[in-house]
VMD Tcl script that builds the backbone (N, CA, C; Angstrom):
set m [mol new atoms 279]
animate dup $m
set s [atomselect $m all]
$s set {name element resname resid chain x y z} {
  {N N UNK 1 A 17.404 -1.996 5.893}
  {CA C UNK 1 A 16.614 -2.971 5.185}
  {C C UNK 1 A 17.319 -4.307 5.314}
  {N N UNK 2 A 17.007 -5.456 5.876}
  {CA C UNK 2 A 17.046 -6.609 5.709}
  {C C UNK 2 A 16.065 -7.664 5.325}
  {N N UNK 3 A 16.679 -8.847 4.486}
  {CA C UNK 3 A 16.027 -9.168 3.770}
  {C C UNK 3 A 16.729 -10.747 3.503}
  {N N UNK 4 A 16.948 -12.027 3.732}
  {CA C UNK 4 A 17.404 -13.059 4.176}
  {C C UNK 4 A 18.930 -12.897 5.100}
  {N N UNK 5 A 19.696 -12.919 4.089}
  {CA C UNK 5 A 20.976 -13.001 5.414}
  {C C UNK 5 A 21.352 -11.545 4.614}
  {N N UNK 6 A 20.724 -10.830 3.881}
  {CA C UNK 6 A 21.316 -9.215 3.209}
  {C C UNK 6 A 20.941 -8.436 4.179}
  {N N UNK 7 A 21.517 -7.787 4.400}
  {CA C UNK 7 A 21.458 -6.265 5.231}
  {C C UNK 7 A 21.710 -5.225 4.891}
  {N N UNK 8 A 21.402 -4.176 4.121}
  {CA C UNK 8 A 22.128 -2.691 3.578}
  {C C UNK 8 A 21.714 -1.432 4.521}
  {N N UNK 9 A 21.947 -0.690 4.631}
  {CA C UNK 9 A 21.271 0.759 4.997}
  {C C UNK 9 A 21.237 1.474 4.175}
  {N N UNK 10 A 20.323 2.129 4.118}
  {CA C UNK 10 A 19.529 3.422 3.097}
  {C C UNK 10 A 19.443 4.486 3.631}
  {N N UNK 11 A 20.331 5.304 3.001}
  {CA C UNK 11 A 20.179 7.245 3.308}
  {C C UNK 11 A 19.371 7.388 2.581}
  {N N UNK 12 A 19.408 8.891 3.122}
  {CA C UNK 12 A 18.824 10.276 2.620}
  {C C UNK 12 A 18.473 10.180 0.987}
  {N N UNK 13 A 17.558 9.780 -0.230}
  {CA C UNK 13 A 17.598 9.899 -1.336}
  {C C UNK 13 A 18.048 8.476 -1.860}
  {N N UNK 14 A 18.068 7.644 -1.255}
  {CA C UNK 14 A 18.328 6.396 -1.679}
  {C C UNK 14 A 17.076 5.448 -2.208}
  {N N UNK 15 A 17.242 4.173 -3.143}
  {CA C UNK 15 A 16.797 3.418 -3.122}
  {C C UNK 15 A 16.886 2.074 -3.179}
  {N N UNK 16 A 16.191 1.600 -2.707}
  {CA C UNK 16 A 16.565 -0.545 -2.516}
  {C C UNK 16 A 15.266 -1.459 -3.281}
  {N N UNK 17 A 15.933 -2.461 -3.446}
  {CA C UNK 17 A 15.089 -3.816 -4.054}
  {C C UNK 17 A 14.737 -4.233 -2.678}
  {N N UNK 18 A 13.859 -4.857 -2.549}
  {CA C UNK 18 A 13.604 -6.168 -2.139}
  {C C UNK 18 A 12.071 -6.835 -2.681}
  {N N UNK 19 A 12.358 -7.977 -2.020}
  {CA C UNK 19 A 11.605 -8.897 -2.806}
  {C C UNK 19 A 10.159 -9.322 -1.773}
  {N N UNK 20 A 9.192 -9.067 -1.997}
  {CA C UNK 20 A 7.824 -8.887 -1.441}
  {C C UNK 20 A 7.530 -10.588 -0.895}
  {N N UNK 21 A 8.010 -11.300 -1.785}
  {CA C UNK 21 A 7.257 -12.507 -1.912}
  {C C UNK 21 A 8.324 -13.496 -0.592}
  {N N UNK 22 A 9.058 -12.300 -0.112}
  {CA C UNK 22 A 9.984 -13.431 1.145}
  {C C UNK 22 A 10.206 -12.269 2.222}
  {N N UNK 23 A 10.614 -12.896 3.369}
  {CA C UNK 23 A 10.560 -11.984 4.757}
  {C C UNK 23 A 11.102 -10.905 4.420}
  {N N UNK 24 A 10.717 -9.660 5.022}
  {CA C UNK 24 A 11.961 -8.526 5.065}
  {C C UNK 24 A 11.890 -8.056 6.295}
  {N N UNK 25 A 12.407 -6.582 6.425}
  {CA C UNK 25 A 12.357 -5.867 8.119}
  {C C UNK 25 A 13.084 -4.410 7.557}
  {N N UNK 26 A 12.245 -3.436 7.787}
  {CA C UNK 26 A 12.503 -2.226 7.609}
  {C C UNK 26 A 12.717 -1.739 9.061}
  {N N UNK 27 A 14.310 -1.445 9.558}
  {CA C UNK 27 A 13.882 -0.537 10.701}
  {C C UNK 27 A 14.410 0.470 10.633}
  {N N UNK 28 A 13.526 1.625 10.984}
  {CA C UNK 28 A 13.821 2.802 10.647}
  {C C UNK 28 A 13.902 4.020 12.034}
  {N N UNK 29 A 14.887 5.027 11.601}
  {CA C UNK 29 A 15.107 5.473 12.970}
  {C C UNK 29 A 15.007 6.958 12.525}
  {N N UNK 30 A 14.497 7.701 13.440}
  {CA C UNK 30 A 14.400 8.813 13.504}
  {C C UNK 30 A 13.025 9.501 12.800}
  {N N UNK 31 A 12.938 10.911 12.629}
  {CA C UNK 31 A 11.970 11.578 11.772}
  {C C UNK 31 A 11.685 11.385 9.956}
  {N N UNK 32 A 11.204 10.759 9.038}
  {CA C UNK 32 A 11.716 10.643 7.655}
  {C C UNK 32 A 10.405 9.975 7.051}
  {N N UNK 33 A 10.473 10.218 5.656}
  {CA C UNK 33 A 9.067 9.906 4.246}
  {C C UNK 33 A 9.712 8.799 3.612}
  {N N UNK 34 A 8.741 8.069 3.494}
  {CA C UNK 34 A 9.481 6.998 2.365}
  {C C UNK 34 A 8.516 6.955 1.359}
  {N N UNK 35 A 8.912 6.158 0.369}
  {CA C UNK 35 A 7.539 5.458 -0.628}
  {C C UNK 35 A 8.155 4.256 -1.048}
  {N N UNK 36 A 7.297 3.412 -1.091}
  {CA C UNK 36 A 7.198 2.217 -2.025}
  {C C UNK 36 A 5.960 1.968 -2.954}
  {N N UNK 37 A 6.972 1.373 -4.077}
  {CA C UNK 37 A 6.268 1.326 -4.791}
  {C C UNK 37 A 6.582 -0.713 -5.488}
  {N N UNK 38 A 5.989 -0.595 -6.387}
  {CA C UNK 38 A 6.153 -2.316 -6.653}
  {C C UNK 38 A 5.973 -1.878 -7.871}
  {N N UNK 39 A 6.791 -3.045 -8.890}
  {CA C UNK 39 A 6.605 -3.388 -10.235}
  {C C UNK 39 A 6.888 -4.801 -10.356}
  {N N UNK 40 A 5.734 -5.825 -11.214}
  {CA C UNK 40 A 6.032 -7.114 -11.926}
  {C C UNK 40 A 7.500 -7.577 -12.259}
  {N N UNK 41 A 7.887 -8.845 -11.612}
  {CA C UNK 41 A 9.418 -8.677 -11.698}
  {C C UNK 41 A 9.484 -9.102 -13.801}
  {N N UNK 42 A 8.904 -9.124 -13.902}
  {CA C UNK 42 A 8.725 -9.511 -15.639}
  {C C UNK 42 A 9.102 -7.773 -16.320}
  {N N UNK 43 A 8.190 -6.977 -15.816}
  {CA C UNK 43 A 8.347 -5.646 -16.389}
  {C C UNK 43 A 9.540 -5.086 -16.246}
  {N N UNK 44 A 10.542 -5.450 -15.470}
  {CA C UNK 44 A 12.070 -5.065 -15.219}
  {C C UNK 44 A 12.926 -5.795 -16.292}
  {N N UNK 45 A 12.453 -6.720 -16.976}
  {CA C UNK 45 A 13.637 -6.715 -17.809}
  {C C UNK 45 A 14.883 -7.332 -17.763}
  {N N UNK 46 A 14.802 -7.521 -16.196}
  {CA C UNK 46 A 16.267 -8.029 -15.447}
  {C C UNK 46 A 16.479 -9.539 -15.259}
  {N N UNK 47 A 17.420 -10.399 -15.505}
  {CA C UNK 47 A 17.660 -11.075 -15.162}
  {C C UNK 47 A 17.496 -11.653 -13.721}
  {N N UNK 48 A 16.942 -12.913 -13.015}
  {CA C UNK 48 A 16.898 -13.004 -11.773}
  {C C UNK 48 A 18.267 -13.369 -10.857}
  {N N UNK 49 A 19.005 -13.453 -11.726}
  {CA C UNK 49 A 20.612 -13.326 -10.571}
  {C C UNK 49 A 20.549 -11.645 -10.371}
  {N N UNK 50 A 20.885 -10.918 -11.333}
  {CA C UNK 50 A 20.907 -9.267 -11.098}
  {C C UNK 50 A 19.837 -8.782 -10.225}
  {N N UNK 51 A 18.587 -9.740 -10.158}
  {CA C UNK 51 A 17.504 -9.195 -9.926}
  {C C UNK 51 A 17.828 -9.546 -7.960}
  {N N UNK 52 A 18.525 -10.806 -7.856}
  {CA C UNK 52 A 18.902 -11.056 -6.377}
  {C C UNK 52 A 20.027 -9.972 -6.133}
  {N N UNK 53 A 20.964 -10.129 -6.760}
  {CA C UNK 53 A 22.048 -9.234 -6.583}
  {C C UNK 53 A 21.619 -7.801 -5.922}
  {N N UNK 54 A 20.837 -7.357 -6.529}
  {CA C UNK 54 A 19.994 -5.844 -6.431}
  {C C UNK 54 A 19.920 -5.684 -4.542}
  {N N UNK 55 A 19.505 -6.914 -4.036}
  {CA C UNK 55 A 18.813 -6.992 -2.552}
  {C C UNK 55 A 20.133 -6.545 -1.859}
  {N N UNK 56 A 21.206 -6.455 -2.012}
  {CA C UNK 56 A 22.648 -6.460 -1.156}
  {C C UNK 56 A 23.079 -5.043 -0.780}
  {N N UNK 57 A 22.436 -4.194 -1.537}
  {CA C UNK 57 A 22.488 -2.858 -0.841}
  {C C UNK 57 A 21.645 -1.711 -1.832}
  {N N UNK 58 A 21.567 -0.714 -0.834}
  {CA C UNK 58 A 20.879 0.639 -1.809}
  {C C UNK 58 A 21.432 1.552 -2.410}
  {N N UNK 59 A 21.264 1.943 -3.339}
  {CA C UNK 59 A 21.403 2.370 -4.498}
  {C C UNK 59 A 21.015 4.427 -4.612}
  {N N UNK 60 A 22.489 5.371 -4.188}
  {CA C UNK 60 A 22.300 6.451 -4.535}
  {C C UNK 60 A 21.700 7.343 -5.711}
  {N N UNK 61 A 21.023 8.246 -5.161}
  {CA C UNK 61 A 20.069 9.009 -6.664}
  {C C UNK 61 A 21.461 9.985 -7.118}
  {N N UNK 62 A 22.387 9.819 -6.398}
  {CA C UNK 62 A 22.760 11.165 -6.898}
  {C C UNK 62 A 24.093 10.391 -8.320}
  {N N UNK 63 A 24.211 9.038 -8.595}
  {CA C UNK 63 A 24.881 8.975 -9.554}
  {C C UNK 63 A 24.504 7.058 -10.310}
  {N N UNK 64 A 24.678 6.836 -10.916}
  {CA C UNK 64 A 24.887 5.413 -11.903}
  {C C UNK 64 A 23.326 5.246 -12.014}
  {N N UNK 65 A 22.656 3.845 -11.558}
  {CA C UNK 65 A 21.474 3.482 -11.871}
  {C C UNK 65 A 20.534 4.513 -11.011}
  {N N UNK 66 A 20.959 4.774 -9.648}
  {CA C UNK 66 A 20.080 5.423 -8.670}
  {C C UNK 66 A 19.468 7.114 -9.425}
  {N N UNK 67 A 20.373 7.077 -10.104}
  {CA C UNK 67 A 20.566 8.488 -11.136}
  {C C UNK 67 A 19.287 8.315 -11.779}
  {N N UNK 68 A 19.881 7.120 -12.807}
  {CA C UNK 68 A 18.293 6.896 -13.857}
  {C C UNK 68 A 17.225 6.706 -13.354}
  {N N UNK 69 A 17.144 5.689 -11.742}
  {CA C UNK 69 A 15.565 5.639 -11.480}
  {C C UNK 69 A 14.959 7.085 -11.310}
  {N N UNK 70 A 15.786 7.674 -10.663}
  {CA C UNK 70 A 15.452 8.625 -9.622}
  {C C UNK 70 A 15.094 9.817 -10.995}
  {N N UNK 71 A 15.730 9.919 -12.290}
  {CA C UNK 71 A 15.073 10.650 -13.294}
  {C C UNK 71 A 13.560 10.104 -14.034}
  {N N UNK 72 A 13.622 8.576 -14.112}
  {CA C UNK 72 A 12.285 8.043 -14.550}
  {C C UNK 72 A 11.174 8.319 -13.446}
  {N N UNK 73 A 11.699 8.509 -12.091}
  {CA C UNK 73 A 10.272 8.630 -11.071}
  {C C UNK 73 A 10.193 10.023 -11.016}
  {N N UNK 74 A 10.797 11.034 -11.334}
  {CA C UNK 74 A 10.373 12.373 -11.213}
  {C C UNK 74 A 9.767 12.657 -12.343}
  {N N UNK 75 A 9.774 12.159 -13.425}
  {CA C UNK 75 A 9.258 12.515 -15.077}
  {C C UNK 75 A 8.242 11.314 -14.857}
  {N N UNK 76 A 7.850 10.493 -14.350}
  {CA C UNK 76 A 6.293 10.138 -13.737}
  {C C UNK 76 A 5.627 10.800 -13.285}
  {N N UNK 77 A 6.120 11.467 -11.736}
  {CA C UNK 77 A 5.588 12.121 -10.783}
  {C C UNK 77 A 4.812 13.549 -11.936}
  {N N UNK 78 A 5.980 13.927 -12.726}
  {CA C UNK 78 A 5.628 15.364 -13.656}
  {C C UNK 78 A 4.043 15.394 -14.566}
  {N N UNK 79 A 4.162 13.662 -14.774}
  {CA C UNK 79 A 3.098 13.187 -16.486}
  {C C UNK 79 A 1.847 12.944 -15.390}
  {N N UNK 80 A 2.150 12.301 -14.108}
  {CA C UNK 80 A 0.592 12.817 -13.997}
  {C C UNK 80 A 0.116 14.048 -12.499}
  {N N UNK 81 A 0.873 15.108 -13.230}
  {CA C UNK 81 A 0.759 16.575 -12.302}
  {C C UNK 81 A 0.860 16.677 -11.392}
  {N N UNK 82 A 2.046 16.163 -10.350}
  {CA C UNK 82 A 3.134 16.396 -9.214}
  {C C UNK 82 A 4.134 17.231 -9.897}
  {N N UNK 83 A 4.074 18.197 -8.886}
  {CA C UNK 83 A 5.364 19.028 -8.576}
  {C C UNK 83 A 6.142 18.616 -8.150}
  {N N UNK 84 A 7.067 18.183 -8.852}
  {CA C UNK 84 A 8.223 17.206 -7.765}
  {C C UNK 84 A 9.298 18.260 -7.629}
  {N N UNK 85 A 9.629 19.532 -7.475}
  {CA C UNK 85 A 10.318 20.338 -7.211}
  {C C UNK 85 A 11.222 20.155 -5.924}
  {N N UNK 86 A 10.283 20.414 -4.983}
  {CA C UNK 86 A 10.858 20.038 -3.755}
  {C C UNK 86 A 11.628 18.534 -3.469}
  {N N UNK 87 A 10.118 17.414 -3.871}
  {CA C UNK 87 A 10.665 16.313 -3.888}
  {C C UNK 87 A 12.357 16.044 -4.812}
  {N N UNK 88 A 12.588 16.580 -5.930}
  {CA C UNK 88 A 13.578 16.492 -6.675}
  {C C UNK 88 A 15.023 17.214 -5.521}
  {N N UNK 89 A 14.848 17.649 -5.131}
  {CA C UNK 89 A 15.920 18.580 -4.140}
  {C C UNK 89 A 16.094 17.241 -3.090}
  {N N UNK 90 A 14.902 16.565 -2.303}
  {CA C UNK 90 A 15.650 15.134 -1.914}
  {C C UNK 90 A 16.015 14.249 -2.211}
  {N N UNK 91 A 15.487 14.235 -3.443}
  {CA C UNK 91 A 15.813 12.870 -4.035}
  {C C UNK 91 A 17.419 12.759 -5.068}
  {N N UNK 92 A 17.608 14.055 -5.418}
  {CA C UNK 92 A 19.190 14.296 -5.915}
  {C C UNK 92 A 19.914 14.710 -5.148}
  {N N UNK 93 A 19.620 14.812 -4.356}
  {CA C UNK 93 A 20.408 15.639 -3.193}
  {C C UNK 93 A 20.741 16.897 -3.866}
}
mol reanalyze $m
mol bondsrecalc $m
mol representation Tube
mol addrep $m
């Protein structure tokens, strides 16, 4: 994922910010699922320095914040009747 002069790479179960409203470039290699999704940068709550900060790299499910998203999007996926079973096995590794 790049995204002005930021560059990170994203594994297996990862997730990244970026910001819709300026260039980016996803290149992606090999066989693999993604999703995106978008939320109002108002509904985050976040400050817009933290909220730039965020763009500088991606963020593992398997511990700190990547932990919490990655529990709030499977207890979504659950409330409106996805099995995220499987999905949960990639996304925690």
């Amino acid at each position: 994922m790049e995204q002005g002069r930021r560059r990170g790479p994203i594994g297996v179960g990862d997730f990244a910010r970026y910001d819709l409203r300026r260039r980016y470039q996803l290149t992606l290699h090999g066989d693999f699922h993604y999703c995106v999704m978008t939320f109002p940068r108002m509904a985050l709550g976040v400050p817009e320095p933290a909220l730039e900060a965020m763009v500088e790299h991606a963020f593992a499910t398997a511990s700190g914040v990547g932990q919490v998203f990655a529990s709030c999007l499977l207890s979504t996926l659950e409330q409106h009747g996805v099995s995220p079973s499987g999905l949960r096995r990639r996304i925690t590794g």
